[in-house]
N, CA and C of each residue as an Amber inpcrd file, in Angstrom:
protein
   534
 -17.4420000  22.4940000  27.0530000 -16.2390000  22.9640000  26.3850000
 -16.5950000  23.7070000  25.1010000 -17.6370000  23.8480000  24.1650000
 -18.0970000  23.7700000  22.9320000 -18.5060000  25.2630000  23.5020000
 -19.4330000  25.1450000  24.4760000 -20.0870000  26.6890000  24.3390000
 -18.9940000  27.5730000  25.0230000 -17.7090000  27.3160000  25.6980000
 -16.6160000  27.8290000  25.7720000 -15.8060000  28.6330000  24.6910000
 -16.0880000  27.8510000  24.3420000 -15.2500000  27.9650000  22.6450000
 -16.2040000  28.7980000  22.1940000 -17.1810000  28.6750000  21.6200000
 -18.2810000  29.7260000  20.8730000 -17.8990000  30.6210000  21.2950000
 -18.2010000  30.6900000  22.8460000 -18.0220000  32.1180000  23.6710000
 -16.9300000  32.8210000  23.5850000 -15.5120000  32.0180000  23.5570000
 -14.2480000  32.8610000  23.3940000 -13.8430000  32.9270000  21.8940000
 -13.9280000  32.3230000  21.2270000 -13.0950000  31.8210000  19.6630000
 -14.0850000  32.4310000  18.5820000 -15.0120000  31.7230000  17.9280000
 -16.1940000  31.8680000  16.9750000 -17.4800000  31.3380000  17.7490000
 -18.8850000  31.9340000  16.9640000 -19.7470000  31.7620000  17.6070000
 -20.2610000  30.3420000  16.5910000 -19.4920000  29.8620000  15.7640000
 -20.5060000  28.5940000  15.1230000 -19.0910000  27.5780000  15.0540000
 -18.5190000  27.7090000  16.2990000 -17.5850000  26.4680000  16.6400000
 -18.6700000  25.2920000  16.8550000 -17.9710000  24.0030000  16.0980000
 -18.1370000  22.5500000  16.9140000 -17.3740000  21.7950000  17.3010000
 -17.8370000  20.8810000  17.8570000 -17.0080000  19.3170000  18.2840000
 -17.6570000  18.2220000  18.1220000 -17.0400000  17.6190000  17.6170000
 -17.2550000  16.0410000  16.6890000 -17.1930000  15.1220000  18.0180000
 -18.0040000  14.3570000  17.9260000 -18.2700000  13.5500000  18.8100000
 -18.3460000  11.8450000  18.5710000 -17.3610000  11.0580000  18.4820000
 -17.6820000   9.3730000  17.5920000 -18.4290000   9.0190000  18.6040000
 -19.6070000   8.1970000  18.4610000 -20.3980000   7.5430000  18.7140000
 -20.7790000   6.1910000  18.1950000 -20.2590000   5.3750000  18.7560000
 -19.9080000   3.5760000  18.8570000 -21.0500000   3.0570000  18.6470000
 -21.2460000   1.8330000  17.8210000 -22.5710000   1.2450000  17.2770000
 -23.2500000   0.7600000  18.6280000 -21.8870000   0.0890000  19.8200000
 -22.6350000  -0.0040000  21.3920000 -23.0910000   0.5900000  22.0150000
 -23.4960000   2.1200000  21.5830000 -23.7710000   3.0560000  22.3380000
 -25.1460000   3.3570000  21.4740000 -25.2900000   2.9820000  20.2400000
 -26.7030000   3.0520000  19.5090000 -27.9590000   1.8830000  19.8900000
 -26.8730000   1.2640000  19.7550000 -27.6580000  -0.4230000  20.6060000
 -28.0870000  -0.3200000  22.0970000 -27.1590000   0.2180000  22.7110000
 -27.9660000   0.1690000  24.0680000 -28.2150000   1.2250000  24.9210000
 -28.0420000   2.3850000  23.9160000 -28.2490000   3.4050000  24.9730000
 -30.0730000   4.0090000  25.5420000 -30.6890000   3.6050000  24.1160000
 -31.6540000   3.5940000  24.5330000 -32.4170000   4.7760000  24.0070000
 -33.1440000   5.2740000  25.4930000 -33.8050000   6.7330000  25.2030000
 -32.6500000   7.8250000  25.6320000 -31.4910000   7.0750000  25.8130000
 -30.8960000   8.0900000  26.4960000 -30.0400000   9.6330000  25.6080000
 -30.0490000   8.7360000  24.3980000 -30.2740000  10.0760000  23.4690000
 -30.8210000  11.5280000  23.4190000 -31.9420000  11.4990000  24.3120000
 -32.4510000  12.4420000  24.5780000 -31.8570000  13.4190000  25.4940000
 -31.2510000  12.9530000  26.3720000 -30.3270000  13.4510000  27.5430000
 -29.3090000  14.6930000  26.7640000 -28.4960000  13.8010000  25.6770000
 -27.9290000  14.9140000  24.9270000 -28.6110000  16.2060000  24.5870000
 -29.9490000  16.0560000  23.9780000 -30.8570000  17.2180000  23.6190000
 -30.8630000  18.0420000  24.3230000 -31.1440000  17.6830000  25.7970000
 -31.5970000  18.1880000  26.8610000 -30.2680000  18.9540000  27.1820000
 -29.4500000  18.5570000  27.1520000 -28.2720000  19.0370000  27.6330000
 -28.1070000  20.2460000  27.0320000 -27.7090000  20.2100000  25.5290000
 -27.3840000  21.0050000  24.6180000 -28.5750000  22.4630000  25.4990000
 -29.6250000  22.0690000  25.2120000 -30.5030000  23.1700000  25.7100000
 -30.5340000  23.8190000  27.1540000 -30.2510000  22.5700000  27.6220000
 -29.9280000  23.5460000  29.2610000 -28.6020000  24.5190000  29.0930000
 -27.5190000  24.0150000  28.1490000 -26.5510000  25.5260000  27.6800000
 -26.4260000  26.3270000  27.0930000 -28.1190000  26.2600000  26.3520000
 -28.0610000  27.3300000  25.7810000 -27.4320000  27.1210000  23.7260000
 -27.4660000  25.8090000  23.6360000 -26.2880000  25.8720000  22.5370000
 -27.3730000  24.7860000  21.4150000 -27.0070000  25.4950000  20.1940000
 -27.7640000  25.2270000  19.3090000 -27.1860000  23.5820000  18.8200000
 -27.9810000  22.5090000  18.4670000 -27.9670000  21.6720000  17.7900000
 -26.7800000  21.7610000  16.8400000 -25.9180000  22.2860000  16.0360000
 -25.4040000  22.7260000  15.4820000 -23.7960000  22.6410000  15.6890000
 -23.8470000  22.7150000  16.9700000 -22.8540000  22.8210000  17.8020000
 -21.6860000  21.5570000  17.6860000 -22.6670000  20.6240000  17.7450000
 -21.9630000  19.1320000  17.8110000 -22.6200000  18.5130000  16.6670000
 -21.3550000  17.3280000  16.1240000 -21.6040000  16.7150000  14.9580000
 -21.3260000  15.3200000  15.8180000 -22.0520000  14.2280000  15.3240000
 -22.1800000  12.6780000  16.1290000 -21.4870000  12.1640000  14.5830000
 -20.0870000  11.6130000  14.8310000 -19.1700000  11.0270000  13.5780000
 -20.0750000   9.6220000  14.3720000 -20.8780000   8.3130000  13.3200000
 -20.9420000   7.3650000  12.9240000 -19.5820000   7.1100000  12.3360000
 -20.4710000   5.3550000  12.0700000 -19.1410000   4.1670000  11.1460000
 -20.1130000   4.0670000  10.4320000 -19.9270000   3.4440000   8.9900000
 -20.7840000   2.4670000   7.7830000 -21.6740000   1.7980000   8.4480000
 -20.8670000   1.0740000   9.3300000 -21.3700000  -0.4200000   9.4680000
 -23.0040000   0.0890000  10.8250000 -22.9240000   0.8060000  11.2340000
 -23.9250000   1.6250000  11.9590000 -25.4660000   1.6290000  10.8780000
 -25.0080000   2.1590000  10.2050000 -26.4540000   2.4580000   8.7030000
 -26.5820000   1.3700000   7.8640000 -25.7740000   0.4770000   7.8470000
 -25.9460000  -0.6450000   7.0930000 -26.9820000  -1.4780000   8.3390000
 -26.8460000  -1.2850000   9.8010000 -27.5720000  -2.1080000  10.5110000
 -28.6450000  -1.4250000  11.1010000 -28.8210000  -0.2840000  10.5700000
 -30.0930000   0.6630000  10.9410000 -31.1490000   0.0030000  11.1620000
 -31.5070000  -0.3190000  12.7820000 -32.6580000  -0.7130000  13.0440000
 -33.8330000   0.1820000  13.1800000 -35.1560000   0.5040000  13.8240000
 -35.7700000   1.3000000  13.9320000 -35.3940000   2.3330000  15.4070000
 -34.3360000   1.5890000  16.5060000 -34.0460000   2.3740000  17.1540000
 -33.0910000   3.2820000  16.8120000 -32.1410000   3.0950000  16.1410000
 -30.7370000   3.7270000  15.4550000 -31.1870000   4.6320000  14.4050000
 -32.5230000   4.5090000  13.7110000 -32.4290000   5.1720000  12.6610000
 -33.6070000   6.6050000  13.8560000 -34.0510000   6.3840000  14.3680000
 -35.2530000   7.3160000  15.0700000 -33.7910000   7.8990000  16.1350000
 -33.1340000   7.3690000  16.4500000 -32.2030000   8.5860000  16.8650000
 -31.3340000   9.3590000  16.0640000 -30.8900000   8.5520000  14.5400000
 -30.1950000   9.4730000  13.6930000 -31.0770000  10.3440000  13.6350000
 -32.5300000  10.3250000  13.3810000 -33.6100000  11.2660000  12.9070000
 -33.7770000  12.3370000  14.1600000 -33.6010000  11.7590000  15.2560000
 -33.8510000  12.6660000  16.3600000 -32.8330000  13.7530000  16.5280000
 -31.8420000  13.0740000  16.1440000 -30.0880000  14.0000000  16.0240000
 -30.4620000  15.5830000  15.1200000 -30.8810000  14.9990000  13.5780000
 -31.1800000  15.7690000  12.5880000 -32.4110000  16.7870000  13.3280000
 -33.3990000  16.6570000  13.5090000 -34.5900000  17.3950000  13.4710000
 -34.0770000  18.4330000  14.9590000 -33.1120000  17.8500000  15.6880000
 -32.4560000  19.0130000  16.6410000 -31.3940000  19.4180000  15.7450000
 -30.8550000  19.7680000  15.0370000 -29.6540000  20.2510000  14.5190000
 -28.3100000  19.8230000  14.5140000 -28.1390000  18.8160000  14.9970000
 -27.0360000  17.7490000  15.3110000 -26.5720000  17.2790000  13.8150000
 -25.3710000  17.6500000  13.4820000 -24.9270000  17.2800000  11.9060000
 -24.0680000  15.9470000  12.2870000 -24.3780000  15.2150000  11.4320000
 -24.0110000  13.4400000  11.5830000 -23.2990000  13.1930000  10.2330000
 -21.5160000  12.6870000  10.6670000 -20.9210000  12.5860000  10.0710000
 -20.4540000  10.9330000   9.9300000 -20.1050000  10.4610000   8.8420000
 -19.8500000   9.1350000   8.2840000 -18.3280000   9.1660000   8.4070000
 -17.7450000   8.4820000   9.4610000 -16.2360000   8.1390000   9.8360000
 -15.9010000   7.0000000   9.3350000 -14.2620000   7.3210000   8.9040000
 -13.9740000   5.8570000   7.9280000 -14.5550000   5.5640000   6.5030000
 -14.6760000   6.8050000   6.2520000 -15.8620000   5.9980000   4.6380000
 -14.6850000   5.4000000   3.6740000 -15.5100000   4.6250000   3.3460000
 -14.8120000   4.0350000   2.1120000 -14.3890000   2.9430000   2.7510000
 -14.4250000   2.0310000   3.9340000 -13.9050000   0.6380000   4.4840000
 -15.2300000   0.1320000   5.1970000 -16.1250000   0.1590000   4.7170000
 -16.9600000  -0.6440000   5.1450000 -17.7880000  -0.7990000   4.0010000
 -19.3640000  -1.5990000   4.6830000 -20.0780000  -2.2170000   3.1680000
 -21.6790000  -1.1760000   3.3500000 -21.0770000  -0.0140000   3.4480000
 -22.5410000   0.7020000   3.3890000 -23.0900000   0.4440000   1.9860000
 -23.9200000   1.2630000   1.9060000 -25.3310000   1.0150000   0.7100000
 -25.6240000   3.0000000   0.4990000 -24.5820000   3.0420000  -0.6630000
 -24.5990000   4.6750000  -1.0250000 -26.3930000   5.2870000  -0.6750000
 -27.2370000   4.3640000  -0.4110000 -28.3330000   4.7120000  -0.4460000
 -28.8430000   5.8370000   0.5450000 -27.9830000   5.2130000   1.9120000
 -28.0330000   5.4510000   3.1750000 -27.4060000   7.4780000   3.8110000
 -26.2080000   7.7980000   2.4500000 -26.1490000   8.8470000   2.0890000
 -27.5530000   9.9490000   2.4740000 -28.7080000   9.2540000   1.5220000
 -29.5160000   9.9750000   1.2430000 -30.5830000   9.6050000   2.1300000
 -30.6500000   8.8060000   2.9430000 -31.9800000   8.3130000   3.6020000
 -31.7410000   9.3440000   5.0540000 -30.2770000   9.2470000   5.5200000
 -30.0260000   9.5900000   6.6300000 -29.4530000  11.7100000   6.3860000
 -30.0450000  11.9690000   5.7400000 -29.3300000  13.2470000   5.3620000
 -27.8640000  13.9270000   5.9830000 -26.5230000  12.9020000   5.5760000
 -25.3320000  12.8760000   6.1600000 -24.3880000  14.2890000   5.9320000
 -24.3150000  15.1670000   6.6500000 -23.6660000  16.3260000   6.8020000
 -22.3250000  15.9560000   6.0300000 -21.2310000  15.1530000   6.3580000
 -19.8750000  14.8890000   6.1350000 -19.3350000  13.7890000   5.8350000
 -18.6370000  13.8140000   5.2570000 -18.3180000  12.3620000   4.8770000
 -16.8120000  12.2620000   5.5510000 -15.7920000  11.3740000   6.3010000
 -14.7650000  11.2750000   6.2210000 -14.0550000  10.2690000   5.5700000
 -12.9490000  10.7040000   5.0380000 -12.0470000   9.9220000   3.9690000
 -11.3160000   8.9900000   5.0220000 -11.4150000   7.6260000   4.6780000
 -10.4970000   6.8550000   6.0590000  -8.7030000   7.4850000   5.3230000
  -8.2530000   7.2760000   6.2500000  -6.9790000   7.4930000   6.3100000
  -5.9580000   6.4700000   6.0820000  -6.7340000   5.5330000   5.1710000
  -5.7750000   4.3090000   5.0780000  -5.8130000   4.8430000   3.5610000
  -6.7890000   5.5710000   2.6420000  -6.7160000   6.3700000   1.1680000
  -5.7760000   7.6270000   1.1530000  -5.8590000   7.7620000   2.1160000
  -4.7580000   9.2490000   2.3980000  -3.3120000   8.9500000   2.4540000
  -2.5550000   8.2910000   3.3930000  -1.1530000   7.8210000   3.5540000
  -0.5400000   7.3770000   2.7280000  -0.9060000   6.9140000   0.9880000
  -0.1800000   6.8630000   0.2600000  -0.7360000   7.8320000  -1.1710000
  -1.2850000   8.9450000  -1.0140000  -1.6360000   9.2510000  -2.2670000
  -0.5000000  10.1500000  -2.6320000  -0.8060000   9.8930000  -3.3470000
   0.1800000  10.5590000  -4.9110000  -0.7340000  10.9490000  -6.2060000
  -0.1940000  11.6670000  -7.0760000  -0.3570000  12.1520000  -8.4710000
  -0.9280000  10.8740000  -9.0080000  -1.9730000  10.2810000 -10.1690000
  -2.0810000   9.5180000 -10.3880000  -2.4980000   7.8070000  -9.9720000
  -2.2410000   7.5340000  -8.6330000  -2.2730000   6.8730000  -7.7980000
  -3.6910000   6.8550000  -7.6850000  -4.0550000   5.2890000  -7.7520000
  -5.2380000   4.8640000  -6.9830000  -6.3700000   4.9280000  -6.1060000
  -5.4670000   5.2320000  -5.0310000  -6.4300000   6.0930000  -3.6850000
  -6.5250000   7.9360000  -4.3790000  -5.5630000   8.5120000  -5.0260000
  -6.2080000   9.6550000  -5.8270000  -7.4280000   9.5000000  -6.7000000
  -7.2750000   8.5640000  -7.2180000  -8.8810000   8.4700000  -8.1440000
  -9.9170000   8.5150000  -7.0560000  -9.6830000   7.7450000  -6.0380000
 -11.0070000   7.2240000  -5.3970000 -11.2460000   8.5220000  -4.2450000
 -10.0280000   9.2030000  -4.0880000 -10.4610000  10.1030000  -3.0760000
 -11.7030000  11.1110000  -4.3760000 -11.0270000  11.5880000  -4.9900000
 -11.1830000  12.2500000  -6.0760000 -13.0250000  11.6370000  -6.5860000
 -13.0800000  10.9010000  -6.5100000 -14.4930000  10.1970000  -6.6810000
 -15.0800000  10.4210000  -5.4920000 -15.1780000  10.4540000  -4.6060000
 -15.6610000  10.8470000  -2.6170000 -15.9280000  11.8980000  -3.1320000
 -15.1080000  12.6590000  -3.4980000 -15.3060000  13.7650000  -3.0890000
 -16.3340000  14.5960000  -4.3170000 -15.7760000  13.9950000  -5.3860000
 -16.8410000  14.7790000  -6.6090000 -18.7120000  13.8820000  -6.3040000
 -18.6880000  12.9620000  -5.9670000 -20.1510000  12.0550000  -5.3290000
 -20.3380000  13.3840000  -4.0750000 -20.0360000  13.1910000  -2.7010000
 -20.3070000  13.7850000  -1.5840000 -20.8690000  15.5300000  -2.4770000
 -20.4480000  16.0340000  -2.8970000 -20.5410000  17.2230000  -3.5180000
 -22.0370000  17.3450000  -4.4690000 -21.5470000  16.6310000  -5.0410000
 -23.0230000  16.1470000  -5.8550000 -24.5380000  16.0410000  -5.4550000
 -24.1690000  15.2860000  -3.6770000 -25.1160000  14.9940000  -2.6820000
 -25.4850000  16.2590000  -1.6310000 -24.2490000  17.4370000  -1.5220000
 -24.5320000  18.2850000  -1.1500000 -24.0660000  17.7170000   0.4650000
 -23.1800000  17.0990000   0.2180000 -22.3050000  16.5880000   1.2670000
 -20.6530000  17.0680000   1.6150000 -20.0020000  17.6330000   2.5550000
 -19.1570000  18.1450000   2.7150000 -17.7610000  16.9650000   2.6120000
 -16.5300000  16.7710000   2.6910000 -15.6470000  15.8650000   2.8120000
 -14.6140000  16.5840000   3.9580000 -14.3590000  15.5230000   4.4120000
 -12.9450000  15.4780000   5.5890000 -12.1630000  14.4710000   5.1910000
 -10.8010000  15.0000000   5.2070000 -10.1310000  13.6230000   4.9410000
  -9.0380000  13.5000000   5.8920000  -9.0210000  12.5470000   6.5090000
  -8.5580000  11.7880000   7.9850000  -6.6490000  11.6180000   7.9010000
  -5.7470000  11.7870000   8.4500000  -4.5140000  11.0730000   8.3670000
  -3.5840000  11.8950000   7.4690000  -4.2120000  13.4750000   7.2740000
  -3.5410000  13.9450000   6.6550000  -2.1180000  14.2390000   6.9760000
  -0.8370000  14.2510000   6.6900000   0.4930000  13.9830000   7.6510000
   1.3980000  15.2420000   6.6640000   1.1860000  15.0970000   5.5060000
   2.0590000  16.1060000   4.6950000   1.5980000  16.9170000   3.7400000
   2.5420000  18.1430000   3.4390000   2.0160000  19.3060000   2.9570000
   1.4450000  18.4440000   1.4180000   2.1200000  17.8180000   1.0390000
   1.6640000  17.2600000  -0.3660000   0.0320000  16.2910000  -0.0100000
   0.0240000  15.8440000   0.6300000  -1.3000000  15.3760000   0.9500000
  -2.1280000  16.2120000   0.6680000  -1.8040000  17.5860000   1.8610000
  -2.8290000  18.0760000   2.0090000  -3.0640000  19.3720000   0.5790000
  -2.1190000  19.4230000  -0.1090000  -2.0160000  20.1660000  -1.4580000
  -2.8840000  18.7130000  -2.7720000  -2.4520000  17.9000000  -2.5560000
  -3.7010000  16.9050000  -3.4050000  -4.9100000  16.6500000  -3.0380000
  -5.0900000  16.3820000  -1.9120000  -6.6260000  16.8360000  -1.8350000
  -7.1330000  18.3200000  -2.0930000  -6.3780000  19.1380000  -1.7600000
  -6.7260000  20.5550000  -1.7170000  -7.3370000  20.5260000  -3.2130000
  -6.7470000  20.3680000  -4.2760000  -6.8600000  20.2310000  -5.8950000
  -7.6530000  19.4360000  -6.4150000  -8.3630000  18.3110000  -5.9150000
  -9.6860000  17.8350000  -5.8430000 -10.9910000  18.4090000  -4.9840000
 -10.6930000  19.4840000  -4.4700000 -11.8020000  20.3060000  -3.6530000
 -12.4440000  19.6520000  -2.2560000 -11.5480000  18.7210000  -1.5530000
 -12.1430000  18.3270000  -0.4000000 -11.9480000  18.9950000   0.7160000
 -12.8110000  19.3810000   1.2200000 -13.2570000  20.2010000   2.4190000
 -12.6150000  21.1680000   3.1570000 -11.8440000  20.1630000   4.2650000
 -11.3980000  19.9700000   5.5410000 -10.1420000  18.4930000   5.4840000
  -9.4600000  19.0490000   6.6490000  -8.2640000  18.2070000   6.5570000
  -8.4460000  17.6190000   8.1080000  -7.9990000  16.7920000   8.7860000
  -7.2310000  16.5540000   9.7420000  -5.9990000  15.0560000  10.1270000
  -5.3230000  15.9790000  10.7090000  -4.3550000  14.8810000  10.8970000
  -3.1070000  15.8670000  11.9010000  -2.1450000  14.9420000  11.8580000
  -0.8390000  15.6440000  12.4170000   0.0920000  16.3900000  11.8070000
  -0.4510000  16.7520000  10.2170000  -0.0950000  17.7020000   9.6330000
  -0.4940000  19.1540000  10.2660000  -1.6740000  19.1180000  11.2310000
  -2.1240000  20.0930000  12.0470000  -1.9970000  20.2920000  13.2200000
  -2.2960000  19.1380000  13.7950000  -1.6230000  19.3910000  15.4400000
  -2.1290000  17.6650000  15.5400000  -1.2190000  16.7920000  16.5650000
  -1.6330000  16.0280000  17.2370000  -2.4780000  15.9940000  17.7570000
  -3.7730000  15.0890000  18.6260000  -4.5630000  15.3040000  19.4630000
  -4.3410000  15.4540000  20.9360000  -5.0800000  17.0260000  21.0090000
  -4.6500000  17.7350000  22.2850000  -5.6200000  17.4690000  23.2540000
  -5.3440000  17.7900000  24.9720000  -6.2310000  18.5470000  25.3680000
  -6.5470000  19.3580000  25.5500000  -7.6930000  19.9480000  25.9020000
  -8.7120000  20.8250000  25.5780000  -8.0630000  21.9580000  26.1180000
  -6.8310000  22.2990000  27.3060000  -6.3880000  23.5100000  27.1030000
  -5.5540000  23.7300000  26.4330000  -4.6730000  22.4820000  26.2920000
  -3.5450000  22.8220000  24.7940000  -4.1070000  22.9700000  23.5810000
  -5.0170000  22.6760000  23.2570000  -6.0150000  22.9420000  21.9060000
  -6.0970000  24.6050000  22.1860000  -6.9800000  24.9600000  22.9520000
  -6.9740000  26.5690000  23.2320000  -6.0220000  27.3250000  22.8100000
  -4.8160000  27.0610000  23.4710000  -3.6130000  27.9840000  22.9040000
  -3.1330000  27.5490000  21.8250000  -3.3700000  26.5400000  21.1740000
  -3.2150000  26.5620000  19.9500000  -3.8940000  27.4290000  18.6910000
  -5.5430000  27.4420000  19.8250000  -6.3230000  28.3230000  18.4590000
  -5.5920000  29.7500000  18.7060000  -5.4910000  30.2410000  20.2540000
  -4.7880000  31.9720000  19.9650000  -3.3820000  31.7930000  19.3120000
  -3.1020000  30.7650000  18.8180000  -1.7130000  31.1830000  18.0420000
  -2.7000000  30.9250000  16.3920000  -3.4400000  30.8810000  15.8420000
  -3.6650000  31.1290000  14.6590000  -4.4690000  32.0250000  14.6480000
């Protein structure tokens, strides 16, 4: 679907891909399969981003961390889903060289001017920046949301302020209408 998209839309389209701590644990060597794949279409590393959880890098064994590494050294950008609700170790930021950060969406649904989850988004996002890390912020629903984050400089938006989640041919005609 990805090199579809390149081919019809932009040529440095991706698709985010979550990838479950059960699928780090037992998938194995099968990581590699992805590689392989990507290359039998022709499509650069680049293409696809593997969204992790916290709780994934907080339990970084030597198999989990040699496939984050395997992800990276093919071009695979690895994004941190949910940040801010789990007990990572800011360390892990920097060990795992994390493309994106996402804002959970439980900081998003009530921000406001002044408000709490504004400081802390507002802190994500001035840290991630710092690190040379991009921000997404998850659950975005209204124009004011997405105008307060906008004013703290975070990234990328998604939510149903944009479209519900489609499939892949209703997504399509959604992109020829923008």
């Amino acid at each position: 679907q990805v090199k579809h998209w390149r081919e019809r839309h932009h040529p440095d389209f991706q698709v985010s891909i979550n990838k479950s701590p059960v699928q780090f644990h037992y998938e194995g060597e099968n990581h590699t399969a992805w590689l392989d794949y990507l290359r039998q279409q022709g499509l650069p590393g680049h293409s696809i981003v593997v969204e992790i959880t916290e709780g994934i890098m907080l339990d970084a064994n030597t198999a989990i961390t040699d496939q984050l590494l395997d992800f990276r050294d093919a071009g695979i950008q690895v994004s941190i889903d949910d940040f801010g609700t789990g007990y990572s170790s800011l360390s892990y930021l920097k060990k795992f060289d994390i493309d994106y950060l996402k804002i959970d969406q439980s900081f998003i649904s009530n921000l406001a001017p002044g408000s709490e989850d504004m400081a802390l988004c507002e802190a994500i996002v001035v840290m991630a920046h710092k690190l040379g890390i991009k921000v997404i912020a998850e659950g975005v629903e209204t124009a004011q949301q997405r105008d307060l984050l906008t004013s703290i400089g975070c990234d990328f938006g998604q939510g149903y302020l944009f479209s519900k989640p489609l499939p892949a041919n209703e997504f399509e005609k959604l992109l020829e209408t923008v």
